[in-house]
C-alpha positions in Angstrom: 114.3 -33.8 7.5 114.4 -33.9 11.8 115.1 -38.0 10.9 117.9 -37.3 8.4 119.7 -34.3 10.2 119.7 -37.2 13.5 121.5 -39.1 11.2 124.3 -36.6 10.1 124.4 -35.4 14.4 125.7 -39.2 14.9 128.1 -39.4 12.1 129.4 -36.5 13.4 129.4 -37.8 16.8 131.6 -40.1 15.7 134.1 -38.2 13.6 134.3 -36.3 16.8 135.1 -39.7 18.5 137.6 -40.8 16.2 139.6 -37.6 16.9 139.5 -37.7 20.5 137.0 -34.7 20.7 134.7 -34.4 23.9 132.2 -31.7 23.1 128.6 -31.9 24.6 125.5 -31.8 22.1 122.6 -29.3 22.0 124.5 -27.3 25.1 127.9 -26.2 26.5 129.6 -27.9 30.3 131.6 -24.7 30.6 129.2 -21.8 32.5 130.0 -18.9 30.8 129.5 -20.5 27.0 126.1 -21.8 28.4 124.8 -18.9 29.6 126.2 -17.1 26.6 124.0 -20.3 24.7 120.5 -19.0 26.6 120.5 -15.8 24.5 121.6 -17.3 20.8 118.6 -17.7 19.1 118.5 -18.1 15.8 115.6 -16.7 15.1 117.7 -13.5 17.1 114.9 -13.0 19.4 117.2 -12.9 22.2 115.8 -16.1 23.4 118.1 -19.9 23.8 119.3 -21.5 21.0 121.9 -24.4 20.8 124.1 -25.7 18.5 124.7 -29.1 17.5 128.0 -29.9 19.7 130.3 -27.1 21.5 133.0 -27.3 23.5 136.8 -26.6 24.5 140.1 -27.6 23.1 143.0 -26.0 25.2 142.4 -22.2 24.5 140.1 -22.3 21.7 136.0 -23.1 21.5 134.4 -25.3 18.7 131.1 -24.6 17.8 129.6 -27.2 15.4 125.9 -26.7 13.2 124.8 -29.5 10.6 122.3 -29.8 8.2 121.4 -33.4 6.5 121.9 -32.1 2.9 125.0 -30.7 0.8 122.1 -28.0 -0.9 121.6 -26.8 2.9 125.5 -26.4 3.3 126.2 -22.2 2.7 124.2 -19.2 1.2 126.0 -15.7 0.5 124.5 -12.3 0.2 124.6 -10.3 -3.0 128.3 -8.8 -2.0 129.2 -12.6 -1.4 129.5 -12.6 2.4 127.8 -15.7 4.5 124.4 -14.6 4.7 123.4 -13.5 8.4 119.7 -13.0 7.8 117.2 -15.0 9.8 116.3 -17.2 7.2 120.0 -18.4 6.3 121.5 -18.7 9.7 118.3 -21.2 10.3 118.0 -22.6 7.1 121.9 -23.3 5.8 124.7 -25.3 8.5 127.8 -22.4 7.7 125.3 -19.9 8.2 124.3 -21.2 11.8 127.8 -22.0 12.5 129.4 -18.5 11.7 126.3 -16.9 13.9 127.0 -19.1 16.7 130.6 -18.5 16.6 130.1 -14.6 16.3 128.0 -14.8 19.1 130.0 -16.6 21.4 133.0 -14.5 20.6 131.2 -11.3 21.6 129.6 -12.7 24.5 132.4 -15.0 26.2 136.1 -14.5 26.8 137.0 -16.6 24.4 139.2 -15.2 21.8 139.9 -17.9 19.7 136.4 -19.4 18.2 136.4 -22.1 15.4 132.6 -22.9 14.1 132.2 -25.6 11.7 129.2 -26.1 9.0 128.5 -29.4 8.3 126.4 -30.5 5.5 125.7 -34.2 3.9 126.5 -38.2 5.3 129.6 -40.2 5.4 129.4 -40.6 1.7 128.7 -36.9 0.6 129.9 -33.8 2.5 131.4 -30.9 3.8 132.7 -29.6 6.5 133.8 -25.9 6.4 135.6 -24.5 9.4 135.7 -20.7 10.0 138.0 -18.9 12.5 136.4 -16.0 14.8 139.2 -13.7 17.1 137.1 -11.9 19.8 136.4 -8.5 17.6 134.3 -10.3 15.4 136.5 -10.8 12.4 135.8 -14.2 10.8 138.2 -16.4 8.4 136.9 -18.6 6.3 139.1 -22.1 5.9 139.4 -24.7 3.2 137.3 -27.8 4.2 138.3 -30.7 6.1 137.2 -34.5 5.9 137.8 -35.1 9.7 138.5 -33.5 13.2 142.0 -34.4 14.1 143.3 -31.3 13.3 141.6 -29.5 16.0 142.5 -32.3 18.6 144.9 -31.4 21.7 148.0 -32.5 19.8 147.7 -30.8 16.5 145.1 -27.4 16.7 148.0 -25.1 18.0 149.7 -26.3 14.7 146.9 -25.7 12.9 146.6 -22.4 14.1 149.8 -21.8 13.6 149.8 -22.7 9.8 146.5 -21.9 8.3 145.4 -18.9 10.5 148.4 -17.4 11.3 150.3 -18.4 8.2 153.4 -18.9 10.5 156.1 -21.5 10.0 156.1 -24.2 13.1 159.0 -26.0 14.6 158.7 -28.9 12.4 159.4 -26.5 9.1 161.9 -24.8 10.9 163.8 -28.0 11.5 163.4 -28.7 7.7 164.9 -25.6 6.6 168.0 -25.9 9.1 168.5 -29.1 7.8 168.5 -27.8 4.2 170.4 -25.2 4.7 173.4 -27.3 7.1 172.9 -30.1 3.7 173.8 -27.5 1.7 176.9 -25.8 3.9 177.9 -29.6 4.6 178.5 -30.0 0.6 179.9 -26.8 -0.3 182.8 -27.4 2.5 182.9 -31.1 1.6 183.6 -29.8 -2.4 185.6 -26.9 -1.6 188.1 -28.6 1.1 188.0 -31.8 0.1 187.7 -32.5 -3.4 185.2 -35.7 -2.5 183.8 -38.0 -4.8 179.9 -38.2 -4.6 180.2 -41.8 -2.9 182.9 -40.7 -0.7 181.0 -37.9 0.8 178.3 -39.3 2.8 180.7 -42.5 3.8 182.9 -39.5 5.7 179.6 -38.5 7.2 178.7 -41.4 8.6 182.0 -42.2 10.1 182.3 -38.5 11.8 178.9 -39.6 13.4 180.0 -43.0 14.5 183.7 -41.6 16.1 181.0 -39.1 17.9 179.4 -41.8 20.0 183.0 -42.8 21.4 182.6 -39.5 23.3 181.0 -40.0 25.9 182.9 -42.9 26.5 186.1 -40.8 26.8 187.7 -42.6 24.1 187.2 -39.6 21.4 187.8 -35.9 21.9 186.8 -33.3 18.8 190.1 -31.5 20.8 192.2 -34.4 19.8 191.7 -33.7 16.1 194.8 -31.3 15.8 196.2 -31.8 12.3 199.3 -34.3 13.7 201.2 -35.8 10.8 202.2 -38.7 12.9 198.8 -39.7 13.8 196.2 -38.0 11.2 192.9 -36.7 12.5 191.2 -39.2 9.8 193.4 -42.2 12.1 192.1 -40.9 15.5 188.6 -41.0 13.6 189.1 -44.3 11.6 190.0 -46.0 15.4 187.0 -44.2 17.1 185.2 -46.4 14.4 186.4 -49.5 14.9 185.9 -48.8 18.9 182.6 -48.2 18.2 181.4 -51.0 15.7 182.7 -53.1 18.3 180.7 -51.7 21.2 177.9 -51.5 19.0 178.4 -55.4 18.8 178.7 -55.3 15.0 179.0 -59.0 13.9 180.0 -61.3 12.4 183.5 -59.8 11.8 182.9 -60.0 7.9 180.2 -57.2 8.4 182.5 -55.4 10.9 185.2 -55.7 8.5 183.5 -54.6 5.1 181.9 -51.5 7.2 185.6 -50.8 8.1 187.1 -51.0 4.7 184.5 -48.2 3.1 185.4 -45.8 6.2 188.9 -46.4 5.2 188.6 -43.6 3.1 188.6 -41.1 6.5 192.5 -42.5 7.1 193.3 -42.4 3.2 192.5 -39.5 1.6 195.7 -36.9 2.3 194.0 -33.5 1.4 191.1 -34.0 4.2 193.9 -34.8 7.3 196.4 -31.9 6.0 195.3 -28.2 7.9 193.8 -25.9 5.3 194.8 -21.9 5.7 191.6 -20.9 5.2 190.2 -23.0 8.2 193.3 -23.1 10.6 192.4 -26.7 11.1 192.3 -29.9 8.9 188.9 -30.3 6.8 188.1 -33.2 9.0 188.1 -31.0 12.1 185.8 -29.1 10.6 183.9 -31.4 9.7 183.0 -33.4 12.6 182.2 -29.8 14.8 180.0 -29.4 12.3 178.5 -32.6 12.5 178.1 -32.9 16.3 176.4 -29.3 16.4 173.9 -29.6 13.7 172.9 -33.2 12.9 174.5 -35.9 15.9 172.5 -33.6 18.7 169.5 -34.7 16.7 169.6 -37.9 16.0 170.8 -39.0 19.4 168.1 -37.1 21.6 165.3 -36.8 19.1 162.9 -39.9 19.8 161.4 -39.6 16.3 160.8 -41.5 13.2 162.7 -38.5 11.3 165.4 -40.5 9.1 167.2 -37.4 9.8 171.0 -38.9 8.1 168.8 -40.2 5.1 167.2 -36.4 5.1 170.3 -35.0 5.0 172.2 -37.5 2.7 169.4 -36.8 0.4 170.2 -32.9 0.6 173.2 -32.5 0.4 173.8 -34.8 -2.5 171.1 -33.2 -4.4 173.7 -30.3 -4.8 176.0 -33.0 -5.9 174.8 -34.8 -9.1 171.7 -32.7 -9.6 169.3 -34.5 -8.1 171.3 -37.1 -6.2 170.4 -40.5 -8.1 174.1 -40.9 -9.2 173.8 -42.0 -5.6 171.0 -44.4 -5.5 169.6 -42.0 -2.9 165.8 -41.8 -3.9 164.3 -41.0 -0.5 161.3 -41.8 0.4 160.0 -38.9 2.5 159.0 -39.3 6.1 155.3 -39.1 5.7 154.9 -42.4 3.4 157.3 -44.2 5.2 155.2 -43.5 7.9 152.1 -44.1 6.3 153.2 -47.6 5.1 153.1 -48.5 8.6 149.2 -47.2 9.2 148.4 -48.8 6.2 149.4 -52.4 6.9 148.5 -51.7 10.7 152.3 -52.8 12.1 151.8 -54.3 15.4 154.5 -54.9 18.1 155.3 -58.5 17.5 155.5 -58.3 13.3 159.3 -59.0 11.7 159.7 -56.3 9.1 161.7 -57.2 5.9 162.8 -54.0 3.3 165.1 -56.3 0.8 166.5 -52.3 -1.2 166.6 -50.5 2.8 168.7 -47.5 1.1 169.4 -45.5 4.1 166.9 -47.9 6.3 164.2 -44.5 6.5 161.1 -47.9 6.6 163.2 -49.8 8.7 163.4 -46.6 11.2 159.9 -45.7 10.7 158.7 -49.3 11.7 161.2 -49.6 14.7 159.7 -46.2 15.9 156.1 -48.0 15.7 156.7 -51.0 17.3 159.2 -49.5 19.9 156.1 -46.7 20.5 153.8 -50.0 21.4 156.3 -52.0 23.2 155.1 -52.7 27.1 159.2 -52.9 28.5 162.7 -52.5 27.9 162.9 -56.1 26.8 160.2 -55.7 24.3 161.8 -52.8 22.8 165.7 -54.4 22.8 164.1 -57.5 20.7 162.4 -55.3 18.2 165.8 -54.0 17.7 167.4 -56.9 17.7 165.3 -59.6 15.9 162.4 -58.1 14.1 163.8 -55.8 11.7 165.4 -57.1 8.2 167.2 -55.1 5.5 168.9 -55.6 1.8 170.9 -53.1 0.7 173.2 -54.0 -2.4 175.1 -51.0 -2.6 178.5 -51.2 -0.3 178.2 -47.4 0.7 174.4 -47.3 1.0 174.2 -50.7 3.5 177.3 -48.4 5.2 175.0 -45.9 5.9 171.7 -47.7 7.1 173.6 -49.4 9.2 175.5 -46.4 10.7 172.0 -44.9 10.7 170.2 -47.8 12.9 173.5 -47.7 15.3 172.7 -44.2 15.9 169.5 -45.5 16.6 170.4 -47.7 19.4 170.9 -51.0 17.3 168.6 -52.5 15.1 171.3 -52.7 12.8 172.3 -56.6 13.6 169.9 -57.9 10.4 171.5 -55.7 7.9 173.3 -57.4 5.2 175.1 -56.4 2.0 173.7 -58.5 -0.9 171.7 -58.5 -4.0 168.1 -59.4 -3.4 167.1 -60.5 -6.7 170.1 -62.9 -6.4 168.8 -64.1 -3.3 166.7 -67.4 -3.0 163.1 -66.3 -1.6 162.3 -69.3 0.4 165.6 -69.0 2.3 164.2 -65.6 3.2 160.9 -66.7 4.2 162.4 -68.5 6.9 163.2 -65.4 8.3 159.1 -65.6 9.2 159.1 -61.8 8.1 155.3 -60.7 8.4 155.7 -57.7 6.7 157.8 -56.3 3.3 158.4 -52.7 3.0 159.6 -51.6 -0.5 160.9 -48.7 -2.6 162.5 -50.4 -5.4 165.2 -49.1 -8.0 163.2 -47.3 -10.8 163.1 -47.6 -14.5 166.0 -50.5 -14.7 163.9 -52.9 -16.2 163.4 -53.6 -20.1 162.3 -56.8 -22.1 166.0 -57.7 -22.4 166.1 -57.5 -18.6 162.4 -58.2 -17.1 164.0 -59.1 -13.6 164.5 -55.6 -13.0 161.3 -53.8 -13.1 159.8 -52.7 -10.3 157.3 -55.4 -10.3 159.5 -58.0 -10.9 161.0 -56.8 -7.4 157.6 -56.8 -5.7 157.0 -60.2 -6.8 160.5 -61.6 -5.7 159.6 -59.6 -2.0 156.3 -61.1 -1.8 158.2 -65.0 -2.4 160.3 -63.8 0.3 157.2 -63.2 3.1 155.6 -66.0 5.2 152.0 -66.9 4.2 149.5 -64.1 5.4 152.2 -61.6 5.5 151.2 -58.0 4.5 153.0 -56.0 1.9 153.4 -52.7 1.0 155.4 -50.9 -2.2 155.3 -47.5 -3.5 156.1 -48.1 -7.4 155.9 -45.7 -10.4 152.1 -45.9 -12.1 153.7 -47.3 -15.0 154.8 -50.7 -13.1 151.0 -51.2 -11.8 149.4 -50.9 -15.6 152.0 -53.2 -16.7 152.0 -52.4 -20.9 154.5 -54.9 -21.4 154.3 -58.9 -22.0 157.0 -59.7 -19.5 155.1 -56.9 -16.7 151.8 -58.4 -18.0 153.2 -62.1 -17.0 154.1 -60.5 -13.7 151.0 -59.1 -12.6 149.3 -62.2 -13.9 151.8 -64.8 -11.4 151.6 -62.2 -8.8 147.6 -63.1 -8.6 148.4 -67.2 -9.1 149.8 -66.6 -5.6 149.2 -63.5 -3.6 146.2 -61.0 -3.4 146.2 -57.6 -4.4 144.5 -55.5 -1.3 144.6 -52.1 -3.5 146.9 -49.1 -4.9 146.5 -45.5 -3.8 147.5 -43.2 -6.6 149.7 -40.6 -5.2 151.0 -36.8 -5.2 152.8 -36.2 -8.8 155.4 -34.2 -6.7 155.9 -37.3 -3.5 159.8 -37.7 -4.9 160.0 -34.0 -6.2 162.7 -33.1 -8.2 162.9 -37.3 -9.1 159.8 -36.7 -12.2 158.0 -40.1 -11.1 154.7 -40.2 -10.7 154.2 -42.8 -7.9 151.4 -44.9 -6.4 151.8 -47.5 -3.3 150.8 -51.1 -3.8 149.7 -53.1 -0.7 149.5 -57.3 -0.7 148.7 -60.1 1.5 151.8 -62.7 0.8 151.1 -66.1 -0.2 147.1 -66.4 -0.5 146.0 -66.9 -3.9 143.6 -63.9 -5.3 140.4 -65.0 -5.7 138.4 -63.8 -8.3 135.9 -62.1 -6.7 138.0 -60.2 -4.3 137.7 -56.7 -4.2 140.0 -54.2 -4.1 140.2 -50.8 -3.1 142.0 -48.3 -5.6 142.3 -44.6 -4.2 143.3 -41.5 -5.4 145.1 -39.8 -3.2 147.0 -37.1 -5.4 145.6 -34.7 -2.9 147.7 -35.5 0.3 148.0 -31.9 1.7 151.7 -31.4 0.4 152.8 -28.8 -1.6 156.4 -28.0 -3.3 157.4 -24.6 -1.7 160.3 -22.5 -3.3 164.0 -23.6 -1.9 162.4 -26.2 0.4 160.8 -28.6 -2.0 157.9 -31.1 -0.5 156.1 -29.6 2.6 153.3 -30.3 4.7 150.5 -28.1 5.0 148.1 -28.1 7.6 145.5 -30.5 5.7 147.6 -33.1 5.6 147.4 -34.9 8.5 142.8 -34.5 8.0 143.4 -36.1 4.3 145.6 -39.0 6.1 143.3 -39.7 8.9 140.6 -39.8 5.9 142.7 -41.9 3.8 143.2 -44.5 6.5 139.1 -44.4 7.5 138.4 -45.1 3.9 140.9 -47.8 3.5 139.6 -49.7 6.6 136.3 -49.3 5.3 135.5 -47.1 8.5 133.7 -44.6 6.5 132.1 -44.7 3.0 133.7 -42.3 0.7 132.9 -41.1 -3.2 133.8 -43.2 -6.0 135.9 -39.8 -7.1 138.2 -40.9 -4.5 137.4 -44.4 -3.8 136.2 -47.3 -6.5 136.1 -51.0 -5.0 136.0 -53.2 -7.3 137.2 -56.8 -8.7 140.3 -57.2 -10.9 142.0 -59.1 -13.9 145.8 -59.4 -14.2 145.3 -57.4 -17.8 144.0 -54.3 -15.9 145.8 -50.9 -15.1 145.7 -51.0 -11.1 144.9 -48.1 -10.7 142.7 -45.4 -9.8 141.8 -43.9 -13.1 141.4 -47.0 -14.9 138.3 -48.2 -12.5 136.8 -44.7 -11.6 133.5 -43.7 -13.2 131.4 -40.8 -12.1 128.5 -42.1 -10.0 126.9 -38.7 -8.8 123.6 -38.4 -9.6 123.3 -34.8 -11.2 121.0 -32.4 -9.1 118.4 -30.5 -10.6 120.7 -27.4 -10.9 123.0 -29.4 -12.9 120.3 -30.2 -15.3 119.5 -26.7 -15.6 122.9 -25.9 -16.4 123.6 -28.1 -18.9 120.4 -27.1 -20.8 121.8 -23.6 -20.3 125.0 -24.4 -21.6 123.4 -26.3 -24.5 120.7 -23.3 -25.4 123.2 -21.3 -25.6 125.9 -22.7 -27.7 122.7 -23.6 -29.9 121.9 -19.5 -30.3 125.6 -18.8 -30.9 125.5 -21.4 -34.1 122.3 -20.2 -35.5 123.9 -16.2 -35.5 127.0 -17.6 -36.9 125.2 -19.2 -39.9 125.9 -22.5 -38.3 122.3 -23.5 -37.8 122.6 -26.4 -40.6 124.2 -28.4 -37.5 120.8 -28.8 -35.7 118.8 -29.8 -38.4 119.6 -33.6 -38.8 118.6 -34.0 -35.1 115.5 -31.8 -35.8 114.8 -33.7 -39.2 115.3 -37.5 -36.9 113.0 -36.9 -34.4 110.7 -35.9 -37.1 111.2 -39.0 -39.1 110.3 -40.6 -35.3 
């Protein structure tokens, strides 16, 4: 057992690693916890007795106990407490931890303890953290696959969230924007009488003419309802000035950008003062604009596609669910995942052929930019390595309003259809890596080109050899039950690899009623047969749907990424309920379920169960008269 619990202390040791933990083993650096340590036997004889690794993050001490085997995890008392008899606290890894962790409370000043019981190996565990305040009363927590919620960056969060239940900034920000989305639309309905693709095109010009202010050349004060020159003028010419400085080009692009704002100088009822308001709708519009969303974007450093967030909002109030739009947002956390999961590095070329509001193409900037060694580095990430598609006239209007507020990257934006498009004049692009969230359920037989793995394919043509890829799909696309999507999948494998698919969350596009999964390829390398790939169920990302808010992250989420990302790069070994490798054929369902089978070997209590379960149902039939069922299998073994 000593050989087997050594074991589980170094994998441990190196979850503790990965997280950027420091805590000593088998003793404490910090006096007070040490000689708090000399008196903590288990055995409560007053004697010394160490944990397995303790130490400090900012205000709050982590205690850790292991044991090598999931039966040695956690033992309750008859009133279901954790047992804190001798025998448990030695015998069972919660146990230990919570009588560490009670002990250092009453014994140090520290008022904020968490202990963790750790039970198993890399394959098979748990790890169950408890919160201790400094009277003794203990919280028990859900369990966690790793440490990085407990690192300097994210434990106050944590805290926050799971033992406070408290809202943090992050949610706050979220509910602000939600509620400005939905203010935003109501005065955009009520004062305007905006169509649902002129709305966010007003937007996004309000937030252009706003960037000419500190270049003197825009005032909010000049927008006094003159019929000679119209606010939406002063606005439209603020515009112009600032696709210009923004070196928009060529003047095609500058043009067409210019021609969908032209509803700001053309639309009477927005430039004409309204009684209510004192002022003209526009006015009021762009003082709302610079308070609550412009401040954001331009002094928030963050990979927050906070126009396509609030685009997304506030045209949810307009056709339902905002699709009349095109607008299916992917949400912040997968387009940032897409860029663990392919590993971006600072010198890749990016390509997202249906960019929508650009939220990959922002995420992946804010990456590279976040790796970048200077100034130049960063200005030629902006410039040259980032690639978008948009086929939509309003859409491509916004992403590339969006990457202007972002301090360019906007120069390799163009307006066409990508299916339309010859692939190999887009490979020589040399774009590394394809980011993808396709228009769903457009396909049929009649029109195979459309569905969503039609679209992958046609991305993957368009990516130099060795190139990564990454698409979040529906399920459906991936299992492929149709002879044209069954002729896909099958050329896909003549001439790329499938690396895996992670099943996701049911409720990722909430409100949208897709059930969605993220493919990942390597571009131009033939599969090979005998290639295995990785298919994941990750349905259980630590978001939930919340009432009036929608998706929102809890404070597991960022322990099931970090877990996500270590099984996916085969840094830790993970259960084939989560995690099946395997080969493939072209006729399979990639996913998940199709390839999962249950490889736990049952433990004696399981057995006993199960004969439990079977005796009984057995007594129930022979006092219901139903004993005749039990006789053929009686009468064969007989016959035997």
């Amino acid at each position: 057992m000593a050989k087997k619990e050594i074991k589980t202390d170094f994998w441990v040791y190196g979850l503790l690693q990965e997280a950027g933990l420091d805590l000593t083993p088998q003793g404490c650096d910090i006096k007070e916890v040490d000689e708090a340590l000399k008196t903590a036997s288990k055995a409560q004889t007053g004697n010394v007795g160490y944990p397995e690794y303790c130490g400090i993050v900012k205000d709050f001490l982590l205690v850790i106990e292991d044991k090598a085997t999931l039966e040695k995890h956690i033992v309750r008392n008859d009133k279901k407490l954790i047992a804190q008899d001798v025998k448990s606290v030695k015998d069972y890894a919660v146990n230990g931890a919570l009588f560490y962790g009670l002990h250092l409370a009453a014994h140090t000043s520290f008022h904020k303890v968490l202990a963790f019981g750790i039970s198993g190996n890399e394959k098979r565990h748990r790890i169950t953290p408890i919160f201790i305040n400094e009277r003794g009363d203990y919280q028990e927590l859900s369990d966690v696959e790793t440490f990085i919620s407990f690192n300097e960056n994210n434990i106050d969060e944590f805290y926050l969230k799971e033992i406070l239940k408290e809202e943090t900034d992050v949610e706050k920000t979220t509910a602000e924007i939600l509620k400005d989305a939905e203010k935003l639309h109501n005065d955009l309905r009520n004062y305007g009488n905006l169509t649902t693709e002129q709305k966010p095109l007003i937007v996004s010009g309000i937030m252009l003419a706003l960037r000419e202010i500190e270049y003197k050349t825009f005032s909010i004060d000049s927008l006094i309802g003159d019929n000679i020159k119209t606010d939406g003028q002063k606005i439209y010419e603020a515009i112009r000035s600032n696709l210009q400085r923004a070196n928009v080009t060529p003047d095609t692009k500058r043009d067409k950008l210019l021609s969908q704002f032209s509803v700001i100088k053309d639309t009477p009822k927005i430039n004409e003062k309204n009684d209510t308001l004192g002022k003209t709708p526009l006015r009021h519009y762009t003082e709302f604009l610079y308070n609550s969303i412009y401040k954001n974007i331009r002094y928030q450093n963050s990979a927050e596609d906070y126009l396509g967030r609030f685009y997304g909002e506030f045209m949810s109030y307009s056709g339902g669910d905002g699709q009349t739009l095109g607008i299916v947002l992917t949400p912040k956390h997968i387009t940032e995942l897409f860029c663990e999961l392919i590993d971006l590095k600072v010198d890749d070329k990016v390509l997202d052929p249906c960019c929508g509001t650009a939220g990959f193409l922002i995420a992946a900037m804010h990456k590279m930019v976040k790796q970048a060694e200077d100034e130049a580095q960063r200005r030629h990430i902006k410039r040259d390595q980032l690639f978008g598609i948009e086929l939509q006239p309003y859409m491509f209007t916004i992403a590339t309003t969006n990457m202007i507020l972002r301090g360019d990257g906007k120069s390799n934006l163009h307006n066409w259809d990508f299916l339309k498009h010859n692939p190999s004049q887009l490979q020589l692009k040399g774009c590394t890596v394809g980011m993808m969230n396709p228009p769903y359920s457009q396909g049929s037989k009649s029109n195979p080109d459309l569905y969503e793995i039609s679209f992958t394919e046609h991305l993957l043509e368009s990516l130099v050899e060795g190139a990564r890829a990454v698409v979040i799909v529906p399920q459906s696309s991936v299992t492929g039950k149709s002879k044209e999507e069954q002729n896909i999948k099958n050329n896909i494998l003549k001439h790329h690899t499938l690396e895996g698919v992670i099943t996701l969350n049911k409720n990722t596009f909430y409100g949208v009623g897709t059930n969605p999964c993220i493919a990942v390829f390597t571009a131009g390398i033939p599969h090979d047969k005998n290639h295995k790939c990785k298919f994941i169920n990750f349905e259980d990302d630590g978001f939930v749907v919340s009432k009036h808010i929608g998706l929102e992250e809890t404070a597991s989420a960022k322990d099931k990424r970090q877990h996500l990302l270590d099984v996916w790069f085969g840094r830790v070994e993970a259960e084939t309920k989560f995690c099946v490798e395997t080969t493939i054929e072209a006729e399979d369902e990639w996913l998940h379920a199709f390839y999962y089978f249950n490889d736990e070997i049952p433990t004696e209590k399981d057995f006993e169960n199960t004969m439990a379960d079977y005796l009984t149902f057995e007594f129930n039939m022979i006092t219901h008269g139903r004993g005749y069922l039990f006789e053929d299998i009686k009468d064969g073994e007989k016959n035997e």
